[in-house]
C-alpha positions as CSV (number, residue, x, y, z in Angstrom):
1,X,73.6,96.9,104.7
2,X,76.9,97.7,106.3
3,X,79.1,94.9,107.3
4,X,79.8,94.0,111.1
5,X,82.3,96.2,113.3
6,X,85.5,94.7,114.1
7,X,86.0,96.5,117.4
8,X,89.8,95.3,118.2
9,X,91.3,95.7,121.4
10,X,95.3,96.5,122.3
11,X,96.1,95.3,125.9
12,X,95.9,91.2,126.7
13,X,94.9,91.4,122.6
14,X,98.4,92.5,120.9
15,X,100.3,93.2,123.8
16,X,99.8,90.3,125.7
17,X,100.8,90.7,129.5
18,X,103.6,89.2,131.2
19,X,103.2,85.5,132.0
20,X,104.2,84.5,136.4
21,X,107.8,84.4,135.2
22,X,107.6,88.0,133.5
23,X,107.5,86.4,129.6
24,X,105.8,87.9,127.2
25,X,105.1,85.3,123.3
26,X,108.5,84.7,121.6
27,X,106.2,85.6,118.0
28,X,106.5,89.2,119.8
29,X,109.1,92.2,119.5
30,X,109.8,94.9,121.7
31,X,109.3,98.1,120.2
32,X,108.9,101.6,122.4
33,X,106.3,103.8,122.2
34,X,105.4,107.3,123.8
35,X,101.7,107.7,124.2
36,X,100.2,110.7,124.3
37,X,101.0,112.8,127.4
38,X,104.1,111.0,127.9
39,X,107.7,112.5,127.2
40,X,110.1,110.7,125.2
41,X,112.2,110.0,127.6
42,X,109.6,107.9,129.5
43,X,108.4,105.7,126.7
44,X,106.1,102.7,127.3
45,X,107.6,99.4,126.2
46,X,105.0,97.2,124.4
47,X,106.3,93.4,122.8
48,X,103.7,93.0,119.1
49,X,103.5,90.0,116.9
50,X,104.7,91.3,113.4
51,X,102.2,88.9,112.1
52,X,99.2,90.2,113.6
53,X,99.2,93.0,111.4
54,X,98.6,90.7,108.2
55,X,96.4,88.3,109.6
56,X,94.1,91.2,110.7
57,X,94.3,92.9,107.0
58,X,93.7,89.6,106.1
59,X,90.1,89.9,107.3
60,X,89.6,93.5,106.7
61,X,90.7,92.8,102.7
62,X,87.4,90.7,102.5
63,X,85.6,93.8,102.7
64,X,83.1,92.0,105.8
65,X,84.1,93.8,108.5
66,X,84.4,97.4,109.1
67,X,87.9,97.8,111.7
68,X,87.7,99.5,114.3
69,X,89.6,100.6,117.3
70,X,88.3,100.1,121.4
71,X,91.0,100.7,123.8
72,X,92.2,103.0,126.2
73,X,95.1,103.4,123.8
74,X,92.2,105.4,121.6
75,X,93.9,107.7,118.7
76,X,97.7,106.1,119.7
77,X,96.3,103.0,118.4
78,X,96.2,104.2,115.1
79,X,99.3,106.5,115.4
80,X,101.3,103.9,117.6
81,X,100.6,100.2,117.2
82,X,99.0,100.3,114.2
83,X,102.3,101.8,112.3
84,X,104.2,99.2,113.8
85,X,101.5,96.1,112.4
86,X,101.5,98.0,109.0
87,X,98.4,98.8,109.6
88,X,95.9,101.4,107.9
89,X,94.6,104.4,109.4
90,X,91.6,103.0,111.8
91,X,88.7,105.3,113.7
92,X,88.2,104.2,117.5
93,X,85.9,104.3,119.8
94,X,86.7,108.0,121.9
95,X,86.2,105.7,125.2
96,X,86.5,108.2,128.4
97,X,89.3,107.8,131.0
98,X,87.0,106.6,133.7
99,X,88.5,107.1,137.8
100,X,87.9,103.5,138.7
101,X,90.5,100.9,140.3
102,X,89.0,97.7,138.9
103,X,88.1,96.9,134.8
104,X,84.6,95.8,135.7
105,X,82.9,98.4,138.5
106,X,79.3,96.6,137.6
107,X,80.3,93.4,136.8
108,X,81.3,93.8,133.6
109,X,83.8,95.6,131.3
110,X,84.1,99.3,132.1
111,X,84.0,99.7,128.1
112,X,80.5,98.3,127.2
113,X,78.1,101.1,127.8
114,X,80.4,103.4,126.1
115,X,80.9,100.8,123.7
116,X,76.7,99.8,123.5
117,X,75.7,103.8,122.6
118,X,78.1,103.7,120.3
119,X,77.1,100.7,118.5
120,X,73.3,101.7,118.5
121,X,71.9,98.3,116.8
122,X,75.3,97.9,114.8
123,X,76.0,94.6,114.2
124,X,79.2,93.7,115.8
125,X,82.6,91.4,116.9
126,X,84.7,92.7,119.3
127,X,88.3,91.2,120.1
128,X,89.1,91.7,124.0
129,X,90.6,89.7,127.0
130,X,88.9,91.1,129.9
131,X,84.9,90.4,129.5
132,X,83.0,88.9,132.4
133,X,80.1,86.9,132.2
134,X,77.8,89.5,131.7
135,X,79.1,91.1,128.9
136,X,78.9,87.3,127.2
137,X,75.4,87.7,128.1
138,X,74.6,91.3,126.6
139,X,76.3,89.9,123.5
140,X,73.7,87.1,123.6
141,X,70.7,89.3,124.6
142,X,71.5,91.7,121.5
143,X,71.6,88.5,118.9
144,X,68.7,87.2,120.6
145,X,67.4,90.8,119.7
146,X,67.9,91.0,115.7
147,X,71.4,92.5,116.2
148,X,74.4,90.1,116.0
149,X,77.2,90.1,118.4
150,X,80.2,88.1,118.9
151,X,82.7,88.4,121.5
152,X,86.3,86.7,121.1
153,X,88.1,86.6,124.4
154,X,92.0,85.6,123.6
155,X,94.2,84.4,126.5
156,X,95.8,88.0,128.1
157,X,99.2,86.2,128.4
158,X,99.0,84.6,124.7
159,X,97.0,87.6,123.0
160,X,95.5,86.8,119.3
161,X,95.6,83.3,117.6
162,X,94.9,83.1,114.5
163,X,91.9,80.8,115.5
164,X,90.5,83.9,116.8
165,X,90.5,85.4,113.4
166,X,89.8,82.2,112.1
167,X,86.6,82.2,113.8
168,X,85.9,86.4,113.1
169,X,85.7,85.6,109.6
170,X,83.6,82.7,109.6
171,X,81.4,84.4,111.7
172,X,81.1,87.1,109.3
173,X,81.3,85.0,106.2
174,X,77.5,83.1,107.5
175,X,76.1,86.8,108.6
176,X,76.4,87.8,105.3
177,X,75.4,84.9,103.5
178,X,72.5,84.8,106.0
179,X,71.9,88.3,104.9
180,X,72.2,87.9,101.2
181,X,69.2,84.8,101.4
């Protein structure tokens, strides 16, 4: 059986957003980036923990999880951040580029149906900081269902702790001993 997903998210995740006073972590560095669409001489500034990128190959080196990225950043993740973690080449979710003024139109996170279809009955963890209630609760309703979920939901002005990952691979480490019984 194929291990879980690890669907990682970018923004509130490893950017974190500016705390009331417009501070971002001291773990992060600024580095500039031109996302696609953009010109060079209008980059977008983004401040990344150099240390994120080895605690997440950390995880994906045990060979439990299958990485993967769901952002809005979509392929820039992997030509963007993911350089600057030393990071390996990652797929991503092709999320669309919805016209909507809030992150939850339904209640939940704008990303989930997109992100349900293309899990089909995948088993899955998914790093991101902007879930609602309900998603906690389709995460619940698809373990309750055969299909494990876990959603880890970092602090968008802190980003990921390595107790988040921490927790990603204990999570995987019981799936697949529960699995292997």
């Amino acid at each position: 059986m194929r291990p879980p997903y690890l669907l990682l998210d970018i923004d509130g995740v490893l950017i974190p957003f500016p705390d009331a006073e417009g501070s971002t972590p001291a773990t992060h560095a600024r580095h500039d980036v031109v996302p696609t669409g953009r010109s060079a001489d209008n980059p977008v500034t983004v401040w990344l923990n150099p240390d994120h990128g080895r605690l997440l190959m950390d995880v994906i080196r045990t060979g439990l999880v299958t990485p993967v990225w769901c952002t809005s950043w979509r392929q820039d993740a992997t030509t963007l951040i993911g350089p600057l973690l030393r990071l390996p080449d990652l797929p991503y979710v092709d999320l669309p580029r919805p016209q909507i003024t809030t992150s939850h139109p339904n209640g939940y996170l704008w990303k989930r149906d997109h992100v349900d279809a293309w899990l089909d009955d995948a088993p899955a963890v998914w790093i991101d900081d902007d879930f609602t209630g309900l998603d906690h609760e389709w995460a619940v309703e698809r373990t309750v269902k055969g299909t494990a979920t876990l959603l880890i939901q970092p602090d968008p002005h802190l980003g990921l702790q390595p107790e988040h990952l921490t927790e990603v691979t204990r999570w995987v480490a019981q799936l697949h001993t529960a699995r292997a019984a």
